[in-house]
Structure formats: C-alpha cells, structure tokens
LOSE-102160 format. One line per field, with one value per residue (C-alpha): z, x, y; residue number from 1. Coordinates in steps of 0.2 Angstrom, whole numbers, plus 5000, padded with zeros to 4 digits. Layout:
// residues N
w: [Z; ...];
u: [X; ...];
v: [Y; ...];
num: [NUM; ...];
This chain:
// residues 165
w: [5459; 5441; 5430; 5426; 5432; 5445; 5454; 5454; 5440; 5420; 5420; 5422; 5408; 5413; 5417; 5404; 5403; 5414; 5400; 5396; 5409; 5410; 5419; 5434; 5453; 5458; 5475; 5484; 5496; 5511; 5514; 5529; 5538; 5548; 5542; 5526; 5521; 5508; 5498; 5485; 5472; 5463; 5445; 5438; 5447; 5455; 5473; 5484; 5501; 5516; 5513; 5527; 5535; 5532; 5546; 5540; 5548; 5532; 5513; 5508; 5518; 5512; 5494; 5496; 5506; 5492; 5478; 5487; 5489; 5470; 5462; 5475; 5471; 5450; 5454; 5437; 5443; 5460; 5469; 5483; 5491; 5487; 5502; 5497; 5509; 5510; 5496; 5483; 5488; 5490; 5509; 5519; 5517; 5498; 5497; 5505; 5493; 5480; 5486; 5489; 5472; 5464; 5475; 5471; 5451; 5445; 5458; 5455; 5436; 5436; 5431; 5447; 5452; 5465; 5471; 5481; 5501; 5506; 5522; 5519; 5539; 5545; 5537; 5539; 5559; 5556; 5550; 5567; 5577; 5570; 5572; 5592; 5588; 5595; 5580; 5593; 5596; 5577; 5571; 5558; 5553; 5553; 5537; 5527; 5527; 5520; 5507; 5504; 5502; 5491; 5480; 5480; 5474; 5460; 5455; 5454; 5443; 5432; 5430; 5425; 5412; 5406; 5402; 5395; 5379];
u: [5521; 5522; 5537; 5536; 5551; 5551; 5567; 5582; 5575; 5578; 5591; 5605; 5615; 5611; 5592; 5580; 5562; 5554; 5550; 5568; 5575; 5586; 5584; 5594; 5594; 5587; 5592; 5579; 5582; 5575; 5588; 5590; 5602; 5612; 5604; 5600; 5589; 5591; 5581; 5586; 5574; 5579; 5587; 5571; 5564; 5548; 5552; 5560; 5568; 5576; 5596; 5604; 5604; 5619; 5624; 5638; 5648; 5651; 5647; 5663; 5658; 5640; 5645; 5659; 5646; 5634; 5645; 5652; 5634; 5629; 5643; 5641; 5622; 5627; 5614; 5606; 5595; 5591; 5575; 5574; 5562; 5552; 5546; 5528; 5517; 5497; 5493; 5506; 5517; 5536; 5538; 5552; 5564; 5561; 5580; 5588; 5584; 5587; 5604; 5606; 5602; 5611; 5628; 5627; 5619; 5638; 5646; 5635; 5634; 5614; 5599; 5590; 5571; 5560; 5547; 5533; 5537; 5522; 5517; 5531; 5539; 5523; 5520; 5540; 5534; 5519; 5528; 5541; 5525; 5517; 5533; 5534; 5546; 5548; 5551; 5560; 5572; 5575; 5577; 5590; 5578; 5563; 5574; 5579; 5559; 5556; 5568; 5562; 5542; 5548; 5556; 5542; 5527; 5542; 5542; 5524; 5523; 5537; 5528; 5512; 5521; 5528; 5514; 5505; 5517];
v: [5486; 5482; 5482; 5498; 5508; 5517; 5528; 5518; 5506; 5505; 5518; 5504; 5497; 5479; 5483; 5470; 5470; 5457; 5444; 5443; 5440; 5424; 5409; 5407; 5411; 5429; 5439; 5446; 5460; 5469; 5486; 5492; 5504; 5491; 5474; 5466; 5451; 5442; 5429; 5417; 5410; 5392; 5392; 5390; 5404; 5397; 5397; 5408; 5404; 5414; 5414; 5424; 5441; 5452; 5464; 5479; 5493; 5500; 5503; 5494; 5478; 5477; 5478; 5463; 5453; 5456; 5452; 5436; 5429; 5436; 5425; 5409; 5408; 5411; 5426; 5434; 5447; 5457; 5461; 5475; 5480; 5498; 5503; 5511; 5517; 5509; 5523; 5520; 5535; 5532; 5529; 5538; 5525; 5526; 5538; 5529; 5512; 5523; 5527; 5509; 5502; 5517; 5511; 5493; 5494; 5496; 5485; 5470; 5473; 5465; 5469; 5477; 5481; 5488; 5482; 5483; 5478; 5480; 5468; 5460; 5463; 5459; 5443; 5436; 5440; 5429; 5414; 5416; 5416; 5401; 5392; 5398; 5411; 5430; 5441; 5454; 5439; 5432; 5451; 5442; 5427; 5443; 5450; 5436; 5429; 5448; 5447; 5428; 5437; 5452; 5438; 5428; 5443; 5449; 5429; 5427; 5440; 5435; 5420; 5429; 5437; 5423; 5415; 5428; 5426];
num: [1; 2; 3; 4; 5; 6; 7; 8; 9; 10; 11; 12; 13; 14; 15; 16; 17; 18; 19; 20; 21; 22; 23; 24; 25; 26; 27; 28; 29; 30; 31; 32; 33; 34; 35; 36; 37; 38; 39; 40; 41; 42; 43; 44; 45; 46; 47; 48; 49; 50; 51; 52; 53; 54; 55; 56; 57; 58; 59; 60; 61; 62; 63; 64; 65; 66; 67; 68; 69; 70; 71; 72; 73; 74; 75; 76; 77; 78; 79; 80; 81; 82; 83; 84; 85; 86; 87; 88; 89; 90; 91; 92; 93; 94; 95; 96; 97; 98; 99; 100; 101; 102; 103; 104; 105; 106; 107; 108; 109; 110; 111; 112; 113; 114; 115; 116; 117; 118; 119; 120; 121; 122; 123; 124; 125; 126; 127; 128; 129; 130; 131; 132; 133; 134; 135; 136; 137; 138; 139; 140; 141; 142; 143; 144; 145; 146; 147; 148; 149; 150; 151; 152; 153; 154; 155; 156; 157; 158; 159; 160; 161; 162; 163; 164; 165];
C-alpha cells in the first residue's frame, strides 16, 4: 500500500502526509477481535521490534491498554494493518479495521495509517518455526511479530520517501 488514503486514513485531524511525519517511536498494529499485536519501531524509525500482544474483553479496556502503551513508548504515529486480499480488494475484516481505527483516531489523538498486511501472519509463523516454536502455541508471540512486520513494510517505505527529498 502506498500512502495514499485509503477508508479510515486522511480524514483525521491529526493525519500528516508521510514525508512529514516526526521523528519518534511509531506503533505497529495487527487488529483482531480478541487479540492485538503490537510493534514498536525505535525513535529514529529504522527498525521495528515485536512489543507485546494485548488481549481485551471490551472496547473500553483496549483503548486504555492502547493509550497506556502510546504514552510509555512517547508513540508519534500508528500503523495498522489493512487487511487486503491477494488482489488489492478490501478483505472481509477490512470493517471491522475500519471501525477500529475510526474508535481509537480521537482517543489516541495520532496520526493513523493503513497498511498493507499482507503475508504478514504467515511470515511471524515462519520466524516461530525457525526458532523451534509452534505458532498454534505462541498465538500471542504469532501477533506481536505481525504487528512488528506491518511496521517494518510502513518503515521501509517511509524511508524511501525520505530520501527521495
């Protein structure tokens, strides 16, 4: 995905084209309906590292899990994942993204973008199974490593941008 906008991106108050966006950490996010991965680049925003699954009951304990993580990492930007089928077409769990990014743009008070999330599940179940881990029994590590590789395509892009100035 480019930075083009897409549903649920640009229409924020705090949203900022790519090329300026600040230094400073940026949260990557895998969304789903019980469990959420999260990535965590470095201030300079080269590289980006698994930080920790979140598991909810409720809206209400997302959002403060999220905002408490958004302000101990000094977060400046977030990442989550667009869940794009092999053909460029919104997948089915594209909604409910949207609804998810529409819940937490006002709460988090960040720029926020989608992006592509493609392969991402299958390649954090590669990196478990080079190490001698089950996927099926690191469901929690599974998410954090997607978050960690939707951060990492937004970053590389960023970077590509960046020098194109």
């Amino acid at each position: 995905m480019n930075e083009t906008p897409v549903p649920g991106q640009g229409d924020g108050a705090n949203d900022v084209p790519l090329q300026q966006l600040p230094l400073g950490r940026i949260m990557g996010i895998d969304y789903g309906s019980r469990r959420i991965g999260v990535g965590l680049s470095d201030p300079t925003q080269t590289i980006a590292s698994p930080l920790t699954t979140l598991v909810f009951h409720n809206d209400g304990e997302l959002l403060n899990q999220l905002r408490r993580l958004v302000a101990e990492h000094e977060v400046v930007a977030v990442v989550v994942g667009w869940p794009v089928n092999m053909n460029g077409a919104a997948g089915e769990k594209a909604n409910a993204v949207e609804k998810f990014v529409q819940q937490i743009r006002p709460f988090l008070n960040l720029p926020i973008y989608l992006w592509d999330e493609r392969w991402t599940t299958v390649s954090a179940h590669r990196v478990l199974m080079e190490q001698g881990l089950a996927p099926s029994r690191n469901r929690d590590r599974v998410d954090a490593i997607a978050g960690a590789f939707i951060l990492e395509a937004f970053l590389q892009r960023l970077q590509l941008l960046r020098t194109r100035k």
